[in-house]
N, C-alpha and C positions, 0 to 999 in steps of 0.2 A: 420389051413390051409386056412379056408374060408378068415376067418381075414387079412390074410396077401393079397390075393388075389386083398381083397375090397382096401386097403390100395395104392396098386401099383396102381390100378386104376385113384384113388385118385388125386396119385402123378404126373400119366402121366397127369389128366386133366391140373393141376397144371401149368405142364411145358410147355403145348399148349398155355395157356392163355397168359403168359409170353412173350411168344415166340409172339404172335400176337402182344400183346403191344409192344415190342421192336421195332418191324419191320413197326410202321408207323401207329399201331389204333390211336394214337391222331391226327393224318392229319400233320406230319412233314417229312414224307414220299417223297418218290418219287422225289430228289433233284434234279434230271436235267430235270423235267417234260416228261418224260416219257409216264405217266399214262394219264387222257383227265380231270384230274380237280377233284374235289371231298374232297379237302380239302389240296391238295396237293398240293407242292413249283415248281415253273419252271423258270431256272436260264435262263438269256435272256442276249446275249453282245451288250453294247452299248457302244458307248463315253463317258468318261467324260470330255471333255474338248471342247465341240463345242457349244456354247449357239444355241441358236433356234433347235440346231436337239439332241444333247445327252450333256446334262451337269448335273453335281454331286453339287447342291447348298450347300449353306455354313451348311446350315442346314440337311444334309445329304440327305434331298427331290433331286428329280430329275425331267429335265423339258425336250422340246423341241421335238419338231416331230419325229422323232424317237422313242422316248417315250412316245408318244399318240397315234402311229399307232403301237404301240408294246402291251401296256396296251389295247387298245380295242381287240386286234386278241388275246392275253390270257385271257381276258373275253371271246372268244366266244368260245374258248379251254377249257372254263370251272372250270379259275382260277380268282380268285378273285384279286385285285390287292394289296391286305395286301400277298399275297401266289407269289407274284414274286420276286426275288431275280435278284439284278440288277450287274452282272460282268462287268470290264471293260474289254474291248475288244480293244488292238489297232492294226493298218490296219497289221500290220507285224505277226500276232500272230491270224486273224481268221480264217481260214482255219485247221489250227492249234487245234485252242478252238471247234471246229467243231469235227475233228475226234475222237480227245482224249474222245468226252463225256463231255468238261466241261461246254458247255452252252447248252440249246435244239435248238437255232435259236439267230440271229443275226440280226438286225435293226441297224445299224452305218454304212451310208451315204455310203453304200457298194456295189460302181457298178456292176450291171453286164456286165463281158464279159466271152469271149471264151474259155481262160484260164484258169480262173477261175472255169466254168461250170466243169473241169474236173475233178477237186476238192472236190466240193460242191453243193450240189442243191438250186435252188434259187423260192423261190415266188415272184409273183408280176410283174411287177414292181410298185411300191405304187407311186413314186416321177421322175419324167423326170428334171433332174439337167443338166446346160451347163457350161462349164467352162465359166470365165466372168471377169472381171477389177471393183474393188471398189474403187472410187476416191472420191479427197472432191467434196463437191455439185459443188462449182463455180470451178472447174476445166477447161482445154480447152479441157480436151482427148476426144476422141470423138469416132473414130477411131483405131483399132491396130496401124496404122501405125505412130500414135501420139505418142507411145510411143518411139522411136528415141529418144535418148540425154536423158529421162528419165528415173529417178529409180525405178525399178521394183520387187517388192518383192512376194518370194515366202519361203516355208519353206523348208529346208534343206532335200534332200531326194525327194523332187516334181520334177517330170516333167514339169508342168506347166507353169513356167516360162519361163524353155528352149524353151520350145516347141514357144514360143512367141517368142522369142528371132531368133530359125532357120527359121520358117515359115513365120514373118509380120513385127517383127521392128529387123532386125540385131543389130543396135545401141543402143539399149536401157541396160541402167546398171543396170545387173543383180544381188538383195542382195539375198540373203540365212540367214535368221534367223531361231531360236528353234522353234517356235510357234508364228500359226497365229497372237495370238495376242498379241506380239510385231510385226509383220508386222502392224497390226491394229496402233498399240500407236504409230510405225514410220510415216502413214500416217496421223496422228492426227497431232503427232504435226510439219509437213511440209517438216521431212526427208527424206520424202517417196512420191512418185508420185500416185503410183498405188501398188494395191496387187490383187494375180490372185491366181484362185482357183476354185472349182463349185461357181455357184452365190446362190445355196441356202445356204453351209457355210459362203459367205461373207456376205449375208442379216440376216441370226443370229448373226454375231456381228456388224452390224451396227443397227439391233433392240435392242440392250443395251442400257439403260437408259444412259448411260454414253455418246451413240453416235448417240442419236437421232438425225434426223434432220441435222449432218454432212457430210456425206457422199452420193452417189449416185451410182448405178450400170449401166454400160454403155449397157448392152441388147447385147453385141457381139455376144453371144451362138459361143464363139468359138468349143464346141463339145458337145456329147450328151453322158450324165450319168444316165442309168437306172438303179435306186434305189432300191435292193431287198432286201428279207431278207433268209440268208442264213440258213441252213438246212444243215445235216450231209447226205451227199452222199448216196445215195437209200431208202430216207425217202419217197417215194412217196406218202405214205399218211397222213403226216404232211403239206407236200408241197398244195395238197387238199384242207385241212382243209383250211390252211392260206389263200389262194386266195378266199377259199369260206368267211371267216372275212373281207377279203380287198376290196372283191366286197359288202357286206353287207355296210362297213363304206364309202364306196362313195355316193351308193345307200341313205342312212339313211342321209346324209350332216356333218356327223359327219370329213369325209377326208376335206371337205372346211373349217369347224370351227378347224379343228388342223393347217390347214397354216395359218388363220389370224392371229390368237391366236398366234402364233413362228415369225411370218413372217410380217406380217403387221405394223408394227411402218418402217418398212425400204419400204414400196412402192413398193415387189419382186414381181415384173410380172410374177408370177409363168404359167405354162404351166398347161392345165386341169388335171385332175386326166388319167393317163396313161390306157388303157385296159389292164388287166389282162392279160399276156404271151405273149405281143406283144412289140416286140424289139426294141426301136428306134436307127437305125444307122445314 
């Protein structure tokens, strides 16, 4: 009777050990970062299709500001940057990827507004974006109202363009492409007048080696896009933490060397680093 006793014992250690391992002792644990780091994975959505702020290289690496102000706020969350798992996230679908659980936070060029806020909780703002016109260098536009009798491209699904179109140049012909960049390659090669969008997407594709030194962004700040990063709805103390990383990477110069670094081959007049929870309307 002793015997059998010792045995059960035995077996129950057995099944604890087991049971630990499975659940996350080798640090693969904790898939939508949850946990504050410790060896553990935190799934983060970004773009892959915007050079300078979220793009998926060919080599499965990923670049651009969004993903330097993401990678540093999961360092200071305690995650190494081999432990983040990069989801794409497109604008139709975070809010979405938010509640279900399937990202922990969101860094893709992701304004905040009003709306929004009812949704989802937001850090930051990390980046002050303004809608804007990318033209070739020697262009004449100068002006919204320049673009009259010109073509104007925006991608399918944007306001952007309309909104130019009701508000500054009536006349101006309005294309609708898949992606920006084919707007980009119709301004390249002279189909295209102008492409309208935030200026800090259009100064990531005009920092392409492909289009260096072509193009120019005309400074209109047609409106103001405060850049957050989204959080699942009563996360308040994630939302915390992040502002406390985003004020840390200002602070430290690391928020200046992630714009030159995305931003700098195109000349973006970027705006200073934004205050922390302060809205620009």
């Amino acid at each position: 009777m002793k015997l059998r006793k010792v045995s059960a014992a035995a077996a129950t250690a057995l099944v604890l050990a087991l049971t630990a391992t499975a659940c996350g002792g080798d640090g693969d644990g904790d898939s939508n970062g949850s946990g504050s780091g410790g060896g553990k994975t935190i799934k983060i959505g970004i773009k892959y299709d915007q050079p300078g702020l979220g793009l998926k290289e060919p080599d499965g690496s990923f670049s651009g500001f969004d993903v330097d102000v993401a990678t540093y706020v999961a360092k200071e969350l305690g995650y190494k940057p081999d432990h983040i798992e990069w989801v794409e996230t497109k604008s139709a679908d975070r809010e979405n990827a938010l509640s279900r659980g399937d990202v922990k936070m969101i860094a893709a060029t992701y304004s905040i507004t009003d709306e929004r806020k009812q949704k989802v909780d937001f850090a930051g703002p990390y980046l002050l974006a303004h809608q804007d016109l990318l033209v070739k260098k020697d262009s004449d536009i100068k002006e919204g109202t320049d673009l009259n009798g010109k073509k104007l491209c925006s991608v399918t699904g944007s306001t952007s363009a309309q909104n130019v179109k009701d508000e500054i140049a009536p006349k101006a012909q309005l294309q609708q492409l898949g992606g920006y960049s084919e707007c980009i390659a119709g301004l390249q090669s002279g189909a295209l007048d102008a492409v309208t969008t935030d200026d800090a997407i259009l100064a990531g594709f005009a920092a392409q080696d492909q289009y260096k030194g072509q193009f120019k962004l005309t400074g209109l700040k047609l409106s103001n896009e405060n850049y957050g990063i989204g959080v699942k709805k009563g996360d308040t103390a994630t939302v915390n933490k992040i502002n406390d990383a985003l004020k840390k990477m200002v602070s430290d110069g690391a928020w200046d060397k992630a714009v030159k670094d995305n931003f700098g081959p195109a000349n973006y007049k970027n705006e200073q680093a934004p205050k922390i929870g302060q809205i620009v309307q």
